[in-house]
C-alpha positions in Angstrom: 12.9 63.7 43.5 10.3 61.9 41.5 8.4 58.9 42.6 9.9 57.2 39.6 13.7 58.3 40.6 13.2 56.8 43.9 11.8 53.5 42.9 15.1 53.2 40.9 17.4 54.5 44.0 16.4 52.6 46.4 16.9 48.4 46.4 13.4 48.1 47.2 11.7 50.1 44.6 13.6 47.8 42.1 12.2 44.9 43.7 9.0 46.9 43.4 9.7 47.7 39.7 10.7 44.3 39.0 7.8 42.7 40.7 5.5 44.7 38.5 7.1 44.1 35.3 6.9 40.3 35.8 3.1 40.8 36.8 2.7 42.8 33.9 4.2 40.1 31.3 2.1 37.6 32.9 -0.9 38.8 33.0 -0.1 40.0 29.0 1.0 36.2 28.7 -1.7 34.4 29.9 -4.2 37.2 27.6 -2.1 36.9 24.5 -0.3 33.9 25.2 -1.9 31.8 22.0 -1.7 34.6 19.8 2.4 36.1 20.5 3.8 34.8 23.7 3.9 31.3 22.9 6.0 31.6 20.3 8.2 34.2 21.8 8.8 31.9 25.0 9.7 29.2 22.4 12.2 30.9 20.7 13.7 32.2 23.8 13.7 28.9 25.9 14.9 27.0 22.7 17.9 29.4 22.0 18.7 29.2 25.6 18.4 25.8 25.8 20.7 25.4 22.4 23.6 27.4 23.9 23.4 26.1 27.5 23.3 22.1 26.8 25.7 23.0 23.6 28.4 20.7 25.2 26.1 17.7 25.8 24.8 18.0 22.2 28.5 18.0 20.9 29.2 14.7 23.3 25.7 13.0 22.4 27.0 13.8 18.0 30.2 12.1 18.7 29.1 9.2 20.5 26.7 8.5 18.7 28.5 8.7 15.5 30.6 6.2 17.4 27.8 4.0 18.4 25.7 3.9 15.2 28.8 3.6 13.0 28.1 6.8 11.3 25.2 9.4 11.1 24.2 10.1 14.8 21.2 11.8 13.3 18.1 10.5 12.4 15.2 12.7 10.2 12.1 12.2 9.2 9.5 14.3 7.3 6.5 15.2 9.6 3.3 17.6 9.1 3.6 20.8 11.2 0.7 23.4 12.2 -2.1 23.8 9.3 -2.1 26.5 6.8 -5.6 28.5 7.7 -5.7 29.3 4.1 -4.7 26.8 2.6 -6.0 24.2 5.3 -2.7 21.5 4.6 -0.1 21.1 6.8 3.2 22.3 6.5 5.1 19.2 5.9 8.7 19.9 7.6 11.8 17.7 8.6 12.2 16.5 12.2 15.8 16.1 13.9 16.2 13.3 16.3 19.7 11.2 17.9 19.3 7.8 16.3 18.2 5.3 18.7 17.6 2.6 16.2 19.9 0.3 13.3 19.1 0.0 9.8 19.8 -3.9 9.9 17.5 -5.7 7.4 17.0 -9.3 6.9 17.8 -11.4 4.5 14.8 -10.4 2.2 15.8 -7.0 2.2 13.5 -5.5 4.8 14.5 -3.6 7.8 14.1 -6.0 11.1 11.2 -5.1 13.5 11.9 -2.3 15.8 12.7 -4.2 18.7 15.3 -5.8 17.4 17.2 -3.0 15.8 16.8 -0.8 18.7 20.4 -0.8 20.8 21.3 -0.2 24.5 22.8 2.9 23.6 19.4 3.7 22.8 17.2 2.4 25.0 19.2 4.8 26.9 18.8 7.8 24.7 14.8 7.0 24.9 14.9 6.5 28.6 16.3 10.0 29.5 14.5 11.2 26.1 18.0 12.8 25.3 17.6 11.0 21.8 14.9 14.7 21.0 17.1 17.0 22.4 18.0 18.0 18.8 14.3 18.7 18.5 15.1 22.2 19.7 16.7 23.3 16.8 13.0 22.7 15.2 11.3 24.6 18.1 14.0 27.8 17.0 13.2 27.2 13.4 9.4 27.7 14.2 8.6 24.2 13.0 7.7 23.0 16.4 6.8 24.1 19.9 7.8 23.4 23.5 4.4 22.2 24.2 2.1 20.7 22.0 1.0 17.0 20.2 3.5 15.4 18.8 4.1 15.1 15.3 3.3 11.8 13.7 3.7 10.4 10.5 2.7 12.3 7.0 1.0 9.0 6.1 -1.1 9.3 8.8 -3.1 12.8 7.4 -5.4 10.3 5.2 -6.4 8.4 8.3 -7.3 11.5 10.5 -11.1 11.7 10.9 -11.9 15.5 11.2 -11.9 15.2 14.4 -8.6 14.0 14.9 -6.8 16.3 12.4 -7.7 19.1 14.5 -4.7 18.6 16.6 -2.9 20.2 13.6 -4.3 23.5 14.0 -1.8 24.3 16.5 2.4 24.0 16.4 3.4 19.8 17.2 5.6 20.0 20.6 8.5 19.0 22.0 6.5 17.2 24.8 2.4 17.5 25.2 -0.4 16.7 27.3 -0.7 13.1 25.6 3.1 12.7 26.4 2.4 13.2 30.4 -0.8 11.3 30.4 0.8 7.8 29.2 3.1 8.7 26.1 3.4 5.3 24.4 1.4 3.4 26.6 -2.1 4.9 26.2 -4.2 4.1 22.8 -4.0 6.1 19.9 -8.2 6.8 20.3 -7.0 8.3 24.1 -3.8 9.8 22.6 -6.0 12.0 20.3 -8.3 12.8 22.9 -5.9 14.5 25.3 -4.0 16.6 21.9 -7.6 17.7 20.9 -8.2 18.6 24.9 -4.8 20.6 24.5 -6.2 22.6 21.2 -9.0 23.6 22.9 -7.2 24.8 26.0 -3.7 26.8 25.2 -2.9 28.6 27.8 0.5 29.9 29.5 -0.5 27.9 33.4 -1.5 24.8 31.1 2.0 24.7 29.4 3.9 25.4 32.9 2.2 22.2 34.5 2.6 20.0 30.8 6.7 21.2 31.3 6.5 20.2 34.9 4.8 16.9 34.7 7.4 16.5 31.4 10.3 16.8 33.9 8.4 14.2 36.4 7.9 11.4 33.6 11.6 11.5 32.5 12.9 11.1 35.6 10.6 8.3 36.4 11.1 6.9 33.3 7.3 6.5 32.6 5.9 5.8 29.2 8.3 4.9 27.4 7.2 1.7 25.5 3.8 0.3 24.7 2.9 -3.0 26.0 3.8 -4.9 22.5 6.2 -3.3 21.0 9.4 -1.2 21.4 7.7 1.8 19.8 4.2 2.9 19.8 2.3 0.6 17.1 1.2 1.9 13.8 -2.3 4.3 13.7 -4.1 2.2 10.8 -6.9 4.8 10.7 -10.4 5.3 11.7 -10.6 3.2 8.1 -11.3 -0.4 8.2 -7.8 -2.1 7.0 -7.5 -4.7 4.4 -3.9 -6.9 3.7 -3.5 -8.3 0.0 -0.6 -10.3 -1.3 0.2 -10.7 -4.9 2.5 -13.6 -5.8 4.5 -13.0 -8.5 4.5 -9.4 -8.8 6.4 -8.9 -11.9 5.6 -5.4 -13.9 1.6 -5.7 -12.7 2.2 -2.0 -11.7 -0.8 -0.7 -13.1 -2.8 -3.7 -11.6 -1.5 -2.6 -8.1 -2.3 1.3 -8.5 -5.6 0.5 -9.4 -6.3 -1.4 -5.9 -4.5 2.1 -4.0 -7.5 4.3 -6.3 -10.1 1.6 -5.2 -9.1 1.9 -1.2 -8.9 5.3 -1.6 -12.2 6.0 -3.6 -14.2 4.1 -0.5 -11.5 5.2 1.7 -9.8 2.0 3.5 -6.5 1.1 5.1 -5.0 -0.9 2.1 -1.9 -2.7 2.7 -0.3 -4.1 -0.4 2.2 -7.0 0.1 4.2 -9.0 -2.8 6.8 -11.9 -3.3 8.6 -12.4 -6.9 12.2 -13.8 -7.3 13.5 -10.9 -8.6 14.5 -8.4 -6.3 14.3 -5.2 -9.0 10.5 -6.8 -9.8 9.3 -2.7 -10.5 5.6 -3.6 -8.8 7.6 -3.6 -5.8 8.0 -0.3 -5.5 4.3 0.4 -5.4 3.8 -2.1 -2.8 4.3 -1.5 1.2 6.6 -4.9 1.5 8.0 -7.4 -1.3 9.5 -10.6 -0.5 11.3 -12.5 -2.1 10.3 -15.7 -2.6 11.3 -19.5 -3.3 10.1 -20.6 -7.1 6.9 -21.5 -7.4 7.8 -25.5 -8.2 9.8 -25.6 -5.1 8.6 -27.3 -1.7 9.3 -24.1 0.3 6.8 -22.1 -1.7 3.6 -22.7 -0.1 4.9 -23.1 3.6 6.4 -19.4 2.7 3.4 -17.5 1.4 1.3 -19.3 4.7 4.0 -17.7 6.9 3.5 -13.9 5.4 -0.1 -14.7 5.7 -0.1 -15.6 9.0 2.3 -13.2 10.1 1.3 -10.5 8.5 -2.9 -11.0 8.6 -3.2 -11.1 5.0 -6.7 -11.3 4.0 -6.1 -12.3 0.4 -3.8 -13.7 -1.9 -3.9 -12.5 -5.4 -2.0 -15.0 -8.2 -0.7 -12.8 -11.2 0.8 -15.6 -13.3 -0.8 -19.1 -15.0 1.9 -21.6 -13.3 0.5 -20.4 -9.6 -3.0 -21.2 -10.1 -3.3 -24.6 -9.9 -0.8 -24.9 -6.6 -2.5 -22.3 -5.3 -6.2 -23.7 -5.4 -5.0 -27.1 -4.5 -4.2 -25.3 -0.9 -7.2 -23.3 -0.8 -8.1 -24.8 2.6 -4.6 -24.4 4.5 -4.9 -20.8 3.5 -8.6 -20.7 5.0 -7.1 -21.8 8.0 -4.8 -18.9 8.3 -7.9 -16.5 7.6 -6.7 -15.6 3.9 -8.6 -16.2 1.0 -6.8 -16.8 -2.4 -8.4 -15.5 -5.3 -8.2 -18.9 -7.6 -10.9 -21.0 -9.2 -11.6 -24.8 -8.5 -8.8 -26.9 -9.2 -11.0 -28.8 -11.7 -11.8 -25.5 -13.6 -7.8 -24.7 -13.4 -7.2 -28.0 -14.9 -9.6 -27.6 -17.9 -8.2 -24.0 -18.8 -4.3 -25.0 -18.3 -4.9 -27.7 -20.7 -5.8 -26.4 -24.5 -8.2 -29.9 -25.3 -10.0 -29.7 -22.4 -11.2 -26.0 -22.6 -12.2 -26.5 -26.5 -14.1 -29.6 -25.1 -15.2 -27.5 -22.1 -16.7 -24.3 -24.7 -18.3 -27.4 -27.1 -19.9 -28.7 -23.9 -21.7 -25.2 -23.0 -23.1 -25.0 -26.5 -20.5 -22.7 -27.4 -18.4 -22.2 -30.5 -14.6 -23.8 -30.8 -11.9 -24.5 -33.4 -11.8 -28.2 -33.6 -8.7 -29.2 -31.5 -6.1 -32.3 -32.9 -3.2 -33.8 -30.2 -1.2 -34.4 -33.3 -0.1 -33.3 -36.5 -0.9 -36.6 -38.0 -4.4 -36.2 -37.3 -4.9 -32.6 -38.3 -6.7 -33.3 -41.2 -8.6 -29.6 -41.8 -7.2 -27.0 -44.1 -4.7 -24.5 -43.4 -3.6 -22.4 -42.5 -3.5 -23.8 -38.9 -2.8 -22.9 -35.8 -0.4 -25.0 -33.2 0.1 -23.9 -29.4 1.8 -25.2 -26.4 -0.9 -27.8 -24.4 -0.3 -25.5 -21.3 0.6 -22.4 -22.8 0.7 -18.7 -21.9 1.3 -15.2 -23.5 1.0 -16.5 -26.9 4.5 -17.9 -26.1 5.4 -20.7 -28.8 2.0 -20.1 -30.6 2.7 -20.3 -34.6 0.3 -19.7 -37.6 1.3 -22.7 -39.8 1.0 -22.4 -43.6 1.2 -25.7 -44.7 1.9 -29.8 -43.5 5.9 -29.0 -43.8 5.9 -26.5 -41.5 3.0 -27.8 -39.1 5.6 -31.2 -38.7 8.6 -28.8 -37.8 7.1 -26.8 -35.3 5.4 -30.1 -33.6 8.7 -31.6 -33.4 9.6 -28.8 -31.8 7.2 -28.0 -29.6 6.3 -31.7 -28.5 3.6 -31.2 -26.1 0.9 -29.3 -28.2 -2.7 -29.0 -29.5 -3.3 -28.0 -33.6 -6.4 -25.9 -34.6 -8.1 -24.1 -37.7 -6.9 -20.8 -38.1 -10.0 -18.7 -37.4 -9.5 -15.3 -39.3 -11.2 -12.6 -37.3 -11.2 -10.2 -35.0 -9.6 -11.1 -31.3 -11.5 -10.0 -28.6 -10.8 -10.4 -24.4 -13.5 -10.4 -22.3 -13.0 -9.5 -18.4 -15.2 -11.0 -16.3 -15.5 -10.3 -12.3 -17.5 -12.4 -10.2 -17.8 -12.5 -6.3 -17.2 -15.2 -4.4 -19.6 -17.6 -5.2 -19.2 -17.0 -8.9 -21.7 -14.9 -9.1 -21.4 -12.0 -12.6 -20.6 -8.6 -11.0 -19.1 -7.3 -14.8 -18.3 -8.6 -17.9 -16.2 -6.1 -20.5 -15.4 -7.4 -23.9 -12.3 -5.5 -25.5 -11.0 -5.2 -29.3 -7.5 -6.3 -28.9 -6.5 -4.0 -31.7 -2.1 -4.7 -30.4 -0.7 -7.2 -29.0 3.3 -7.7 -28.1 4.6 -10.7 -26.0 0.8 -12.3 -25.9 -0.6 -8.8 -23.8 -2.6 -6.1 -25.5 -0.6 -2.9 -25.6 -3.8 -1.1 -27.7 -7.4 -1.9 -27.0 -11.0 -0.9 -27.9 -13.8 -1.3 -25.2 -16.7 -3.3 -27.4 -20.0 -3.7 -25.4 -21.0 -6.3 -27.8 -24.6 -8.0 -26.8 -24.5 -11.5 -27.9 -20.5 -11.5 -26.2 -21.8 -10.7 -23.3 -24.9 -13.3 -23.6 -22.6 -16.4 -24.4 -20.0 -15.3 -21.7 -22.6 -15.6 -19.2 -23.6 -19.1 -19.9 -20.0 -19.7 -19.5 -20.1 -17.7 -16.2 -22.9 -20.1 -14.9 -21.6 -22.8 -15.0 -17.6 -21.8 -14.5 -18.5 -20.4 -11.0 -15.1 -18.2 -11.0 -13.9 -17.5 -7.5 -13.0 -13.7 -8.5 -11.4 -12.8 -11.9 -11.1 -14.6 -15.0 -10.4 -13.6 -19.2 -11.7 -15.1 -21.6 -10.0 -15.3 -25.4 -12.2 -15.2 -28.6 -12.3 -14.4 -32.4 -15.4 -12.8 -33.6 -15.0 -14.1 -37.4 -16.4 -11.7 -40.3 -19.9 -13.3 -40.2 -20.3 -11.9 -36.5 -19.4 -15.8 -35.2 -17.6 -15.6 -31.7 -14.9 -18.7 -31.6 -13.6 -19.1 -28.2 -10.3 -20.0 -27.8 -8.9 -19.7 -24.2 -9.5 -19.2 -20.5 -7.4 -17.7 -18.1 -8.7 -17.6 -14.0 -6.9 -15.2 -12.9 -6.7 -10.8 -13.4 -5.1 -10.5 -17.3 -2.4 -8.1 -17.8 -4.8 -5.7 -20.2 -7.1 -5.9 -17.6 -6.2 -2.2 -15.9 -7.9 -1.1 -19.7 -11.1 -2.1 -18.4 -10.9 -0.7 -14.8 -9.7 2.7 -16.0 -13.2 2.7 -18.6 -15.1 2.4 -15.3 -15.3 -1.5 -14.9 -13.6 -1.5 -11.7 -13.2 -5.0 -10.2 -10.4 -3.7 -7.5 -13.3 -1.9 -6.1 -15.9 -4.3 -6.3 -13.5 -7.1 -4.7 -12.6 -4.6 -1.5 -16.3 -4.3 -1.1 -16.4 -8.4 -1.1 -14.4 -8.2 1.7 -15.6 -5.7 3.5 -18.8 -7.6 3.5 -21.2 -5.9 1.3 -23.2 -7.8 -1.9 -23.0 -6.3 -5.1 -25.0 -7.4 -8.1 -24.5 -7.7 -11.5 -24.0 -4.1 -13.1 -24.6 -4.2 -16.9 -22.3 -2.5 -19.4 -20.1 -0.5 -16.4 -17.2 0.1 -18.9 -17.6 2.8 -21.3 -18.1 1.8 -25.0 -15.5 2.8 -27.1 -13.3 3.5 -24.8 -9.9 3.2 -26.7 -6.6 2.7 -24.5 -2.7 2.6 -25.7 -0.3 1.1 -22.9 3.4 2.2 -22.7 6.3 1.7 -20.9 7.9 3.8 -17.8 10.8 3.6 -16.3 11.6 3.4 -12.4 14.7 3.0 -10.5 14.6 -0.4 -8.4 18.0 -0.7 -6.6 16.7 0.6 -3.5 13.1 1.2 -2.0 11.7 4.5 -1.9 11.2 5.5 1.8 
């Protein structure tokens, strides 16, 4: 009889047979455990796992369809392992129980996480049942036993390299972050111990995670961070900034141009917005929208000082005339909040909301201006005229008048107006930037060569010289706090007849950005701190833009 045949006769050469068998698949294991066996124990454990806690997962699906009043499931897209090729991460679907509501306040917006997470579970969390459906992903091959866990896609922009490398192996079910802390330790920690784990995969190193794994749920350790019910946000290795447009309205291209900017000098950017409309479509390129009392109301200002202070906004951005001059009369009880609002002085927002004051105001700098009369009576120039709301905007209610007949209809009709020459020419907008102590960063004069509903929907870029001279007198003595545009007619003789000023971004304003004027980027820089001087002719000349329309669906937010 063979040595081998007796082994397998005898109870004790088994044992023997058995004993070396294990030995050998350990010690194969722990050589090629990174490269095979990891994944092989994975989808072993995990399919185990699946049928032998099959009747807790059917009791944990029905309650909780029960207790969440419908899907007891809750997924969420997260980056896997990186492609070495490729060098992305595969972005795949994660399978939790839901622990959490979707109540939203009143506004729309779902409640903090606190307050929508239930007892049920808090329970789920505590005994960390609420991932058990995790193992499905582990069986998949989207996840591992062991390993970081998988954050949020947003988050890949805010990795340093560093930090990203925690993606070169499979996220885990549990990992050696989880059993050093879990929620409790900092995200700069956190990242430490999942870069410690890539460096060191190894079969003994996964045993002890697993072991500790089963110590921490018992104990319940971890669970929560100190401030909230979940671990708080990772805002980056970036420095953060919070800006809040008021009245949002359709100033969608405004608002991609800021997300370009912040991701051109790579910062946090959180983009807030209120409007009254809830299907405003700038909302749904902003992070939150709120909806907001109108601006005439008491509420208003005590609202937009609550977002600001609860949210850490550190600038308020007005997008219509009628919230200028409210918003630069509380300049100071938004400084006290740490926000800064991006309006003029009050005394400039006067002189530009009112039509005699801002001819008087271009006369005084030495500039050129159609002679302004309060009444029709007194218009005593030829026509064809020119007759405008006093406080106008948009060109809405603005009339070319053809003769004394008509001029007397339209006043009656208008009441409240100013009467000018007609100035035949062509119309010209000039964006000016300046920092915050008014200070020319750019000027760009543009050919408004279209125009529907008073904004340009075709424009030329026109780096004309003497434009640019006259807006800068204008500029020294303005002082804008930020953005303003600036309305002229450059008549056929080459005479520049300023007509308007508006302190605040204008809506063909994105025109000027896109031809490399980019006030967005110079105004994150403000606030970052840095000084930035004036930078001559940054738009390209000639630059010729057309604007459209796009459609986007606004009955719910996209996730």
């Amino acid at each position: 009889m063979g040595i081998l045949e007796k082994l397998v006769s005898e109870w004790w050469g088994i044992l023997i047979l058995c004993v070396f068998a294990v030995s050998l698949l350990l010690v194969l294991s722990a050589l090629l455990y990174r490269q095979f066996f990891k994944r092989f124990y994975d989808l072993v454990l995990s399919g185990i796992a699946i049928i032998v806690l099959s009747p807790i997962l059917i009791i944990l699906i029905v309650v909780g369809a029960i207790k969440m009043k419908g899907n007891p499931f809750f997924t969420q897209l997260r980056p896997g392992r990186k492609n070495k090729k490729t060098g992305k991460e595969k972005i795949f679907r994660l399978i939790k129980f839901r622990t959490m509501t979707c109540e939203k306040d009143e506004n729309g917006n779902l409640l903090p996480d606190e307050k929508r997470l239930t007892k049920y579970g808090k329970l789920l969390r505590s005994t960390s049942l609420d991932e058990l459906p995790e193992l499905f992903n582990i069986f998949i091959g989207h996840m591992s036993i062991v390993g970081p866990r998988p954050l949020l896609v947003e988050y890949l922009t805010r990795y340093n390299a560093e930090q990203r490398r925690r993606h070169e192996v499979r996220p885990g079910l549990t990992g050696y972050a989880q059993v050093n802390g879990r929620n409790t330790v900092s995200w700069e920690d956190k990242f430490k111990f999942d870069i410690k784990y890539v460096e060191k995969v190894t079969l003994f190193n996964d045993i002890k995670i697993i072991i500790k794994t089963v110590s921490c749920v018992l104990k319940k350790d971890g669970i929560s961070s100190e401030t909230s019910a979940t671990m708080e946000e990772f805002k980056g290795n970036m420095k953060s900034i919070t800006i809040l447009f008021t009245c949002v309205g359709r100033r969608v291209e405004l608002i991609q141009s800021f997300r370009k900017a912040a991701e051109k000098i790579k910062i946090n950017l959180r983009i807030l917005a209120t409007d009254i409309s809830s299907t405003a479509p700038a909302k749904m390129f902003c992070n939150e929208m709120f909806i907001s009392p109108r601006i005439m109301e008491e509420e208003y200002i005590p609202f937009l000082l609550e977002i600001c202070k609860k949210e850490k906004v550190d600038l308020v951005i007005p997008t219509i005339d009628t919230d200028l001059k409210i918003l630069s009369e509380k300049k100071e009880e938004f400084a006290k909040v740490s926000t800064k609002a991006l309006v003029s002085a009050i005394d400039k927002i006067d002189l530009c909301r009112n039509k005699n004051f801002t001819a008087e105001y271009f006369l005084s700098l030495g500039l050129s201006a159609p002679k302004t009369f309060n009444s029709a009576d007194k218009y005593n120039l030829e026509f064809p005229a020119f007759i405008k709301p006093k406080d106008g905007s948009s060109s809405i209610n603005a009339y070319k008048v053809e003769g004394e007949e008509q001029l007397f209809q339209l006043a009656n009709k208008l009441k409240d107006y100013v009467v000018q020459p007609f100035i035949e020419g062509e119309e010209y907008t000039v964006d000016v930037f300046c920092d915050f102590l008014g200070n020319p960063i750019l000027i760009t004069p543009r050919k408004r060569i279209a125009v529907r509903a008073g904004e340009v929907i075709k424009t030329e870029i026109c780096q004309i010289d003497d434009i640019i001279e006259e807006i800068k007198i204008l500029v020294k003595d303005f002082r804008p706090y930020g953005p303003i545009t600036v309305q002229l007619i450059r008549d056929k003789n080459g005479r520049n007849w300023y007509i308007e000023i508006n302190p605040r971004f204008g809506g063909g304003v994105p025109c000027s950005i896109m031809a490399g004027a980019n006030s967005p980027l110079c105004l994150l820089k403000l606030l970052l701190g840095e000084k930035i001087g004036y930078i001559d002719k940054e738009a390209e000349d000639g630059a010729l833009y057309s604007r459209y329309d796009q459609s986007i669906r606004v009955d719910k937010c996209i996730e």
